[in-house]
VEXDREN-2710 file (C-alpha; in Angstrom, 1 decimal):
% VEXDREN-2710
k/r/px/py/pz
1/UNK/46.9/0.3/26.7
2/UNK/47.4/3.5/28.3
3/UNK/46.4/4.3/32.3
4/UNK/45.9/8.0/33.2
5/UNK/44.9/8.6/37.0
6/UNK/44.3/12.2/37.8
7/UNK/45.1/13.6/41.5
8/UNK/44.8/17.0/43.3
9/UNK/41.3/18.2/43.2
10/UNK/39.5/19.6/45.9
11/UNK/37.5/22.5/47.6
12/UNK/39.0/26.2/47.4
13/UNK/37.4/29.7/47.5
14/UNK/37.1/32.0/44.8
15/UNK/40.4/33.7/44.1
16/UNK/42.3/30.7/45.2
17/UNK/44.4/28.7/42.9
18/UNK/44.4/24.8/42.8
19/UNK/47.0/22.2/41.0
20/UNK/46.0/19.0/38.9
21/UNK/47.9/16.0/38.0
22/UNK/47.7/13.4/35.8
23/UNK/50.1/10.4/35.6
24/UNK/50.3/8.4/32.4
25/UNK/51.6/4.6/32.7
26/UNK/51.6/1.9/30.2
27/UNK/52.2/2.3/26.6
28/UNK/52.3/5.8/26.8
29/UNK/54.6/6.1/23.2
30/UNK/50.7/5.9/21.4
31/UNK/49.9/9.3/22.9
32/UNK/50.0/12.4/20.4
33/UNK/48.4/14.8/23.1
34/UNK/47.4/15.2/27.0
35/UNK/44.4/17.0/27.2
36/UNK/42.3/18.4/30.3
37/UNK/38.4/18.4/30.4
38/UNK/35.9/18.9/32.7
39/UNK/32.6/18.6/32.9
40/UNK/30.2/20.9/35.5
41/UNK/26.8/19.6/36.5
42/UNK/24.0/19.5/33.8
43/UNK/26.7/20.5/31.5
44/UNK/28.8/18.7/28.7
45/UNK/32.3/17.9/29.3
46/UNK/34.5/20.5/27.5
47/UNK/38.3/20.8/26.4
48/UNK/39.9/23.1/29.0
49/UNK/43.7/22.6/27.9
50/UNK/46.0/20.6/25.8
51/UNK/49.6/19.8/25.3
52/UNK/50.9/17.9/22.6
53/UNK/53.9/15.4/22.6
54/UNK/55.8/18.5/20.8
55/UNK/55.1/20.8/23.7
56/UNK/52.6/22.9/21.9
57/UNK/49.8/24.3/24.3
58/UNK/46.0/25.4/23.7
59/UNK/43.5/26.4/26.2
60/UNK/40.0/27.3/26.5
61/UNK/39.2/30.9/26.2
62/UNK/37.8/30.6/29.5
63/UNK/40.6/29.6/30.9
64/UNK/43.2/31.7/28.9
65/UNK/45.8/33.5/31.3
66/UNK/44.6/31.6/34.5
67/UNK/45.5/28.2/33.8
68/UNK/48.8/26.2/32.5
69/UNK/49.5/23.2/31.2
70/UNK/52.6/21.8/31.8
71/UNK/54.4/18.0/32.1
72/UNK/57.2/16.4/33.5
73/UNK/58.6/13.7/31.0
74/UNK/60.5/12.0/33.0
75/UNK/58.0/11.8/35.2
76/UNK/55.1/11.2/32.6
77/UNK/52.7/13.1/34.3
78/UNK/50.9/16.2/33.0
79/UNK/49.7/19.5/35.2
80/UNK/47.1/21.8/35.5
81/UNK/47.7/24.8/37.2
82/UNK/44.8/26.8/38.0
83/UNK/44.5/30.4/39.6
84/UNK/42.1/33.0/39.9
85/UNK/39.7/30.0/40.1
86/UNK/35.7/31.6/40.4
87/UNK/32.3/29.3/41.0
88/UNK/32.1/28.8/37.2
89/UNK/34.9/26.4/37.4
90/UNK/33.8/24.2/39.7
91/UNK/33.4/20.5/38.0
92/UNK/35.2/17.5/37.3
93/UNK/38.4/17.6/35.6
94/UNK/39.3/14.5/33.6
95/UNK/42.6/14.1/32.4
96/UNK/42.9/12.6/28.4
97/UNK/45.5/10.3/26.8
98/UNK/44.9/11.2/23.1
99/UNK/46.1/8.6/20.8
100/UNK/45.2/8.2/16.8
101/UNK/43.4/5.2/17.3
102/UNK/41.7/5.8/21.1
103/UNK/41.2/7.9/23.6
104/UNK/41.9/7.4/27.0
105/UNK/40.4/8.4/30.5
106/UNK/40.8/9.0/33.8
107/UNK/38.4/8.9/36.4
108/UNK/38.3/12.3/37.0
109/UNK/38.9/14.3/40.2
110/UNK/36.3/17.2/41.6
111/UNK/36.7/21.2/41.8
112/UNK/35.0/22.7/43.7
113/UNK/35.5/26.9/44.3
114/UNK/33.2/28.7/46.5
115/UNK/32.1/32.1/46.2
END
């Protein structure tokens, strides 16, 4: 079993930047990929960013040159950095422990950008 718990989330104003974590415990050697999604009211959770266990990094292209993915090995925890955030991002991020046979959650934290 894998644990992911996410941290960071919170209210900022458009413009603003924000930072995301997620810390993996447990048997994290099953996980191919850390991925972030979110999911904004009335709307269906969608891939935001990825990083596989090879460092190889994807994003959204509505996120493309204003967030990073990152992650701290030793630390096993995964980032989201977020700048230039606007009222369309606001939602909950959830942070993802992709392994072949499962997926795993977190709870989520909330984003919130004001205009």
């Amino acid at each position: 079993q894998v644990q992911v718990v996410e941290s960071g989330g919170g209210l900022v104003q458009a413009g603003g930047s924000l930072s995301l974590s997620c810390a993996a415990s447990g048997s994290i050697f099953v996980i191919t990929a850390m991925n972030w999604y979110r999911q904004a009211p009335g709307k269906q959770r969608e891939l935001v960013a990825r990083i596989t266990t090879g460092g190889s990094t994807s994003y959204a292209d509505s996120v493309k040159g204003r967030f990073t993915i990152s992650r701290d090995t030793a630390k096993n925890t995964m980032y989201l950095q977020m700048n230039s955030l606007n009222p369309l991002d606001t939602a909950v991020y959830y942070c993802n422990a992709h392994s072949v046979l499962k997926d795993y959650w977190g709870k989520g934290t909330l984003v919130t950008v004001s205009s």
